[in-house]
C-alpha positions as CSV (number, residue, x, y, z in Angstrom):
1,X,32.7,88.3,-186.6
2,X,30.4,86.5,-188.5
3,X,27.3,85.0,-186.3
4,X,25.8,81.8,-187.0
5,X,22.1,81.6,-187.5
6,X,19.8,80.4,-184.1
7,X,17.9,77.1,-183.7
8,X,14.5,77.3,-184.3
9,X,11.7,74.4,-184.2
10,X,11.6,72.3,-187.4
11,X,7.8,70.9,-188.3
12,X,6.6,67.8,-190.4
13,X,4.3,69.9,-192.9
14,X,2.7,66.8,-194.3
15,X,3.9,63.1,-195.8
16,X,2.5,60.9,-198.5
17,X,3.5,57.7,-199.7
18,X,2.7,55.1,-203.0
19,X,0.9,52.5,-202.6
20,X,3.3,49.6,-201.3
21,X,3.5,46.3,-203.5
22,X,5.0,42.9,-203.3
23,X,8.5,42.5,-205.0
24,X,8.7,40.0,-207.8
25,X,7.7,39.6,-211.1
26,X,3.7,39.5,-210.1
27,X,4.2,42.4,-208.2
28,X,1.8,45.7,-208.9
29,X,5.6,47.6,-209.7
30,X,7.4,44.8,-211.7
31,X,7.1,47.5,-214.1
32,X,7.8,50.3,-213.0
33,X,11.0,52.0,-212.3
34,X,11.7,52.8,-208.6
35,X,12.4,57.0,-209.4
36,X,9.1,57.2,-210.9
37,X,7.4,55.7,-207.3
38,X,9.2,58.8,-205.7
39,X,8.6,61.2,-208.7
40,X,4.8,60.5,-207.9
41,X,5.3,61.1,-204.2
42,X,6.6,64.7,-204.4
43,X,4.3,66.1,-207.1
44,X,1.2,64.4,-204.8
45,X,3.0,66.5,-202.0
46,X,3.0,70.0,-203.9
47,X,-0.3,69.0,-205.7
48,X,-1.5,68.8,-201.7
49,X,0.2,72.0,-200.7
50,X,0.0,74.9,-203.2
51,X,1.0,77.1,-200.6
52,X,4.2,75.9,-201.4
53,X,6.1,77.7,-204.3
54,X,8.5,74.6,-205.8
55,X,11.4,77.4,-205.8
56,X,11.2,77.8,-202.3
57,X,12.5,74.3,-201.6
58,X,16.2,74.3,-200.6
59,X,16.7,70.9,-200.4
60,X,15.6,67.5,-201.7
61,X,17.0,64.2,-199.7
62,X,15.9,60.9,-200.8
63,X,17.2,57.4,-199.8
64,X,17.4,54.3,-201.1
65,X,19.1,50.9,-199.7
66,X,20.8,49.6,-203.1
67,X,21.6,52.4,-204.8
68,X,22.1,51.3,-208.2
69,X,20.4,50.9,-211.4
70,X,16.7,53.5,-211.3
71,X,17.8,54.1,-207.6
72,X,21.2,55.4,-208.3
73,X,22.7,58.3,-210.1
74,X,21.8,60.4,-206.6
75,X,18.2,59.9,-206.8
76,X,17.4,63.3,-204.7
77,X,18.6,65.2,-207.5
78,X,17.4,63.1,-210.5
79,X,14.1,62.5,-208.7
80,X,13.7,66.4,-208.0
81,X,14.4,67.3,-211.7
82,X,11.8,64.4,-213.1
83,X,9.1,65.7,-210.7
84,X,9.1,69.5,-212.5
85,X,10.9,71.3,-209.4
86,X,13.4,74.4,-210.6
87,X,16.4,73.1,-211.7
88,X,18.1,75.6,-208.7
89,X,16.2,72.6,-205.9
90,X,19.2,71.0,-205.2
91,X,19.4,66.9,-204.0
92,X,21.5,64.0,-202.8
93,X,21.0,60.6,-201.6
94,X,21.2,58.8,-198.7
95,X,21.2,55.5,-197.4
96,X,21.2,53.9,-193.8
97,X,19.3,51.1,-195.1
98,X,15.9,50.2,-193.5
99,X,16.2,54.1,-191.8
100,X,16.8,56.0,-195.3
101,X,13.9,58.4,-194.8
102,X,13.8,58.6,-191.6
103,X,17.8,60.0,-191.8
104,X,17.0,62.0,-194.8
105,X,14.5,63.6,-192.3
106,X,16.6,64.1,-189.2
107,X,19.8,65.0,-191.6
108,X,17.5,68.2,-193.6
109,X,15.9,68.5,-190.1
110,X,19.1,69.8,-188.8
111,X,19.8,72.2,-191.6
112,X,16.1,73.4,-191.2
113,X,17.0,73.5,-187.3
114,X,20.8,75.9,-187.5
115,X,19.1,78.3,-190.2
116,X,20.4,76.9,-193.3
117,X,17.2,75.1,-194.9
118,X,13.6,76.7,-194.6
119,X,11.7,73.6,-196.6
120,X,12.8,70.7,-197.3
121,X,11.4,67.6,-199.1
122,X,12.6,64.1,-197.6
123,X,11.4,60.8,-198.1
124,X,12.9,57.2,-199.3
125,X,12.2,54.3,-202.1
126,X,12.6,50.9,-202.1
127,X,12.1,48.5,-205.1
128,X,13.2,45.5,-203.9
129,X,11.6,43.4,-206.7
130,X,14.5,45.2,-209.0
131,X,17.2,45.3,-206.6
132,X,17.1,43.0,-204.0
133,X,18.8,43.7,-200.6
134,X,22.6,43.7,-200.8
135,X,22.7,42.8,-204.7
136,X,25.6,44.2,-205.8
137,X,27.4,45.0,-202.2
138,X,30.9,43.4,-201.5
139,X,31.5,43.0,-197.7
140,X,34.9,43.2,-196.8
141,X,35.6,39.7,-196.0
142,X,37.6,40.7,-192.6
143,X,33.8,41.4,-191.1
144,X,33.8,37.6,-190.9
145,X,37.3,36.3,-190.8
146,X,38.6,38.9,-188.1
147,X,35.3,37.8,-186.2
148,X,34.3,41.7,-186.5
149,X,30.4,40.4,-186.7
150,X,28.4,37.1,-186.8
151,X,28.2,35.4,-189.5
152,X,24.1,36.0,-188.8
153,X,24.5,39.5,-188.9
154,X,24.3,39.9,-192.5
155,X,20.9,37.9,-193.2
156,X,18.2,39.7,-191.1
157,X,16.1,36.7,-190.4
158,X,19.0,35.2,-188.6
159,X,19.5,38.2,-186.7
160,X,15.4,38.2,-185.6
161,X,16.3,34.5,-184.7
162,X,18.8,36.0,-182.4
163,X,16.8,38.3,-180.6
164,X,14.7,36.0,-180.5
165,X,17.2,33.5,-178.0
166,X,17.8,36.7,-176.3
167,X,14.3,37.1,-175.0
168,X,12.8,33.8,-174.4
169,X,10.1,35.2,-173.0
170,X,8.9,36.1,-176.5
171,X,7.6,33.1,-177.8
172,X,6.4,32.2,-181.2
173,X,2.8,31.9,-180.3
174,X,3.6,35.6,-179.0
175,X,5.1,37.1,-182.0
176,X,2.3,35.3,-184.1
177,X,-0.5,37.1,-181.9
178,X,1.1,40.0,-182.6
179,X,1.4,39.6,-186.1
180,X,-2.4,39.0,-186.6
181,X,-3.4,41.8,-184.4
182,X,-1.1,44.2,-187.0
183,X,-3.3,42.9,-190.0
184,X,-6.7,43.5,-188.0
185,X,-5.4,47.1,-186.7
186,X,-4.4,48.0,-190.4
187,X,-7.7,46.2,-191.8
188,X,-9.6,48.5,-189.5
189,X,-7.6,51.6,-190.6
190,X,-8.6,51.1,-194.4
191,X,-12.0,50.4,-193.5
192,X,-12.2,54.1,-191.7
193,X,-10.2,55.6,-194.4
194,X,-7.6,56.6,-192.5
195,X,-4.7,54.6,-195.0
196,X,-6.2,56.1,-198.5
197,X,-5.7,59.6,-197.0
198,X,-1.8,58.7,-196.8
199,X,-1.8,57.0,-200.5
200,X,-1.4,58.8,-203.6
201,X,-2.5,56.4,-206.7
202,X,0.2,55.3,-208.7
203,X,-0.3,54.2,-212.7
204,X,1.1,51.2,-213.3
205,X,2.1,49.2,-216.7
206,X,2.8,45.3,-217.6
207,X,2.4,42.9,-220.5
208,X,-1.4,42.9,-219.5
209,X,-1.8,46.6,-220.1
210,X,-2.3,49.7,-218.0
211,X,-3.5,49.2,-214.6
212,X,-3.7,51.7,-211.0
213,X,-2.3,51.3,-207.5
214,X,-4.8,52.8,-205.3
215,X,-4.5,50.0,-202.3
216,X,-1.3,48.1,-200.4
217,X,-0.8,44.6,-202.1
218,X,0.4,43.0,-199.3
219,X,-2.3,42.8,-196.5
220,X,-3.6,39.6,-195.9
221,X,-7.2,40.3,-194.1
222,X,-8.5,37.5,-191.8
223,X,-5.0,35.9,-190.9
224,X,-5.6,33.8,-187.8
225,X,-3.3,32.5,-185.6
226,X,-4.1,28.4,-186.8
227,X,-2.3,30.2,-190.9
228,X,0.3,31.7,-189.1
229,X,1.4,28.3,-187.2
230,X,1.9,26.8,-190.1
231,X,4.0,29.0,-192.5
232,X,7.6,27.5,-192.6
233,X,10.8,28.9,-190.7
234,X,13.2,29.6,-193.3
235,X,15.9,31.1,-191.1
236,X,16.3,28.0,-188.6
237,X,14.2,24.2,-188.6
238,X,11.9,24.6,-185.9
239,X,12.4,28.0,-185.6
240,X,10.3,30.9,-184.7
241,X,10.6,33.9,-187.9
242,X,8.3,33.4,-190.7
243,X,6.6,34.8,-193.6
244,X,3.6,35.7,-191.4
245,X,5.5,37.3,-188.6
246,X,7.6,39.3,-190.4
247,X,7.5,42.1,-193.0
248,X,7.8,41.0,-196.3
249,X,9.9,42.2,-199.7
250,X,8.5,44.9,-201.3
251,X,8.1,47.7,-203.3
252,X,6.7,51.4,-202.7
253,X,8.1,55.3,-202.1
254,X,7.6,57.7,-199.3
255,X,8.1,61.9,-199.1
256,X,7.7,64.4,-196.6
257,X,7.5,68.4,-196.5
258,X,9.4,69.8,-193.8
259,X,10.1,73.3,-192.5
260,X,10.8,75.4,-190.2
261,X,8.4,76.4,-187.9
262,X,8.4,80.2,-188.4
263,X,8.7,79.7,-192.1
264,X,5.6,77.2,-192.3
265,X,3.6,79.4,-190.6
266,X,4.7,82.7,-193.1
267,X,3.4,80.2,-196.0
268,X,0.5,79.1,-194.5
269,X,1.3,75.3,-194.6
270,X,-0.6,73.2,-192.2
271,X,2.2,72.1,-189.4
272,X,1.8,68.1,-188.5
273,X,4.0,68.0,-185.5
274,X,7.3,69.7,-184.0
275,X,10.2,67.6,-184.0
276,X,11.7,67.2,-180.7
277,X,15.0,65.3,-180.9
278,X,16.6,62.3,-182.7
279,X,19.0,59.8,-181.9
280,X,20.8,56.7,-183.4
281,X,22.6,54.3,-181.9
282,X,24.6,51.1,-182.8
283,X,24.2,47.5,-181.3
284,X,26.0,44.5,-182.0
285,X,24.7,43.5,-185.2
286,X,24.0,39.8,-185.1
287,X,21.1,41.7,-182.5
288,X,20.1,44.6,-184.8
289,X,16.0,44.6,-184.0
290,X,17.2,45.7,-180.2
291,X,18.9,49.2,-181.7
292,X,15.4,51.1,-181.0
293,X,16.0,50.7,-177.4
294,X,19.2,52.0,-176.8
295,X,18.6,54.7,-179.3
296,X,14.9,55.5,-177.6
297,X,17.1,55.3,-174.1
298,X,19.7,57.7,-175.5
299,X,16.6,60.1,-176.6
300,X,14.7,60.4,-173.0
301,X,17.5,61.3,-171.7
302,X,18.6,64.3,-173.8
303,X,15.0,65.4,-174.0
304,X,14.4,65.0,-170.6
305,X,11.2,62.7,-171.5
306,X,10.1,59.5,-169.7
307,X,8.3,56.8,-172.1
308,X,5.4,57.5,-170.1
309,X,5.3,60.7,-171.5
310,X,5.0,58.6,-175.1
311,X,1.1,58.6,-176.1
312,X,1.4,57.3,-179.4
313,X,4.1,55.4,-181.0
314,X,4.8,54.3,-184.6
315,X,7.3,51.2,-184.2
316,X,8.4,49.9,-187.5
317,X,7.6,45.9,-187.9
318,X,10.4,44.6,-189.4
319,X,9.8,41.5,-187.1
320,X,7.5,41.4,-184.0
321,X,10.1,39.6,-182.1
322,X,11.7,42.9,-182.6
323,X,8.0,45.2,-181.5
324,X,7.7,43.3,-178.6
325,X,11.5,43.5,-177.3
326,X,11.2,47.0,-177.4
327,X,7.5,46.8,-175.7
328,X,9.2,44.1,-173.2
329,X,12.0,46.1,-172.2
330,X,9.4,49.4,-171.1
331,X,7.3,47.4,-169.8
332,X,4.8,48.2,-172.4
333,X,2.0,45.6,-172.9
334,X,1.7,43.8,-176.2
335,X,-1.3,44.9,-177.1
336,X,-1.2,48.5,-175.8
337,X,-3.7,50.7,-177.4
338,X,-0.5,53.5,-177.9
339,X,1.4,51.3,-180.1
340,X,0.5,50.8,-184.0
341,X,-2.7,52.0,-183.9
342,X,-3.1,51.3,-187.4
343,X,-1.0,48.3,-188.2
344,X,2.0,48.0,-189.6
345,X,4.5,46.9,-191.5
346,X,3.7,43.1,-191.0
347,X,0.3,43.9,-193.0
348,X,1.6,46.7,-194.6
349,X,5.0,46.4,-195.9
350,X,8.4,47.5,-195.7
351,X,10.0,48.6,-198.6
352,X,13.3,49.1,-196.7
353,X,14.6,52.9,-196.9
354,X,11.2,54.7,-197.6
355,X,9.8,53.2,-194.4
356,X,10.9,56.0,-192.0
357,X,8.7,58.7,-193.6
358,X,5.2,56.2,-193.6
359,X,5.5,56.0,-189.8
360,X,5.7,59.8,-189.3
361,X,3.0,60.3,-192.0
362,X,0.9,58.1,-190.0
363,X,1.7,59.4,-186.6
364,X,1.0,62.9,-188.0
365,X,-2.8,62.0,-189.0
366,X,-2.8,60.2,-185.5
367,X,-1.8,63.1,-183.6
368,X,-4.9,65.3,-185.7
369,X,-7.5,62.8,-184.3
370,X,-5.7,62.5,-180.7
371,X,-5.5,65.9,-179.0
372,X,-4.9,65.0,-176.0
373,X,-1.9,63.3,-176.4
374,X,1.4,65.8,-176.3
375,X,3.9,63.4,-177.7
376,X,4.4,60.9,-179.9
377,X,7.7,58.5,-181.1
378,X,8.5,56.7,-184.6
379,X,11.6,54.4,-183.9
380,X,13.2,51.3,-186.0
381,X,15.3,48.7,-186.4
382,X,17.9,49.0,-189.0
383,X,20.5,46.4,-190.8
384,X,24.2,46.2,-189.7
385,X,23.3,46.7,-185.8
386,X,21.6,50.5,-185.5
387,X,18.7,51.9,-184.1
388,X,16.9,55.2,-185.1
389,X,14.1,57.5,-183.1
390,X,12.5,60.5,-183.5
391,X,10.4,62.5,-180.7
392,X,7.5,64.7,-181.9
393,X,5.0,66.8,-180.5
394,X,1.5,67.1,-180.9
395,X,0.3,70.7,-182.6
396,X,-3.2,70.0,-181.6
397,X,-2.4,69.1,-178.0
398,X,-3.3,72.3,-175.7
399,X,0.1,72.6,-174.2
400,X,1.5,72.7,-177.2
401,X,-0.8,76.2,-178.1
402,X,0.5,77.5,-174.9
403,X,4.2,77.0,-175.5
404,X,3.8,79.1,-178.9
405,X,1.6,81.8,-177.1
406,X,4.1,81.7,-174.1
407,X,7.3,81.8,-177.0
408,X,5.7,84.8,-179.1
């Protein structure tokens, strides 16, 4: 009889990410090809960790939305090769569109988890300047004419506009205050240093010459609430989504290390959190920015958690009608010091499928300067009516130390 291998705890060794730009031809990537913005993520990530021998990586997973063009040709393979790993590193690619990296995470996690992967690399790209969202895709047109989905559900800003008549409790004025306080929470970040410690440089090339991504290009320092109530609503006339309370189009790649537990501590690679549990879960889609609730519901209960067990949490901004549904439904204050703590996407960016891996990068650092706080959550939003969420848990938290003195 053969015998399966046993579960064991699966850690987020560390995450790095480019530089995010602005899609379009003025862009700080109009450029540069989308594999090369990942390329430059996993060398930054063995540069970082020497520890790690290259060979020893079973598995790369990389996602990308539109996966055609420099982000096709299964990018976790080509992008493995281009960054110097053995050519035995296998790699594949993976979409589920703005939760790319975050599923490339939770799908190597589970290999890591039944004994079949000891380190992984996992992360996500997006150039959206080169290949817009859905350029190229075909929907089969029985979605709309056997009324399978809204009409809305396939532009994003309609479904935000949605959610939006859902909760009418959320008002405009509200999503804009939260949409400025995202730019002063990242603004602050930078200005500790806590962003350039996530960011490896990128080198960049145009018509103008040679040039280097060191910062995010789309920030916007000093929004105030009298620029924000004045931007256009593109998605409805007098409506309520607009350029400045919502995540832009962009450019930018994401990767993680991860491992498991017993094998990060053999190769003396620093361990950033234990994952606890994941779950997805699918909504109706003309709705999609609700899907981290149900899927955040789905995850308490199979952990056993409560969200007051949640000290820190990394909530992508896709929208802030979408934030502050979530925050509305747990009864979770809008500007609760627990949420965001650095910004996010709304100052940030959002380059769709690398996104996942930027708010575990960042909740890792958080959880370093944060040691009394046990647990922390990443969750998102994603396109065609799905919500992601992943559970971690704190290394530096002292319960945490017991539970590996209590397990050896």
């Amino acid at each position: 009889m053969v015998v399966s291998a046993n579960s064991r705890n699966v850690v987020f060794v560390d995450g790095i990410r480019t530089p995010f730009g602005k899609a379009g031809p003025k862009g700080i990537y109009a450029e540069t090809r989308a594999d090369d913005l990942v390329v430059k993520a996993i060398r930054e990530l063995l540069r970082r960790n020497p520890q790690l021998d290259p060979a020893r990586v079973d598995e790369v997973a990389i996602a990308a939305t539109t996966q055609t063009g420099d982000q096709g040709l299964t990018i976790g393979r080509t992008s493995a090769i281009l960054a110097g790993l053995p050519e035995t590193v296998p790699g594949f690619a993976i979409d589920r569109m703005c939760a790319g990296a975050m599923t490339a995470v939770t799908t190597t996690a589970s290999g890591i988890g039944f004994g079949q992967y000891d380190v992984v690399i996992a992360g996500g790209v997006e150039h959206m300047g080169r290949h817009p969202m859905g350029e190229g895709a075909d929907p089969n047109p029985r979605f709309l004419a056997d009324r399978l989905v809204d009409p809305s559900a396939l532009v994003m800003g309609n479904t935000a506009e949605n959610l939006h008549d859902r909760f009418p409790s959320i008002t405009k004025e509200r999503t804009d205050a939260y949409a400025v306080a995202s730019q002063n929470k990242y603004e602050a970040a930078k200005k500790a240093g806590y962003i350039a410690d996530t960011l490896v440089p990128v080198a960049t090339r145009s018509a103008s010459g040679w040039g280097l991504a060191t910062e995010d290009e789309p920030p916007r320092p000093g929004t105030t609430l009298e620029d924000l109530e004045r931007l256009k609503t593109p998605f409805r006339p007098a409506g309520r989504i607009t350029a400045g309370n919502a995540a832009g189009l962009n450019d930018g790649a994401t990767a993680a290390i991860l491992a498991g537990e017993d094998t990060a501590t053999e190769m003396g690679l620093p361990i950033g959190m234990r994952m606890v549990g994941f779950a997805f879960q699918g909504v109706d889609p003309a709705v999609m920015g609700i899907g981290p609730v149900p899927a955040t519901e789905k995850l308490l209960a199979r952990t056993g958690l409560k969200i007051e067990d949640i000290g820190l949490f990394e909530i992508n901004e896709a929208f802030a009608v979408q934030v502050l549904a979530f925050l509305e439904h747990f009864g979770i204050a809008d500007d609760d010091p627990r949420v965001n703590q650095w910004g996010g996407a709304i100052a940030c960016g959002h380059p769709l499928a690398s996104s996942g891996v930027r708010l575990m990068t960042q909740l890792s650092r958080q959880f370093a300067q944060n040691p009394g706080v046990r647990y922390g959550l990443t969750t998102m939003c994603i396109g065609l009516g799905m919500g992601g969420t992943v559970i971690w848990e704190n290394p530096n938290h002292k319960d945490y130390a017991a539970y590996e003195a209590g397990a050896k």
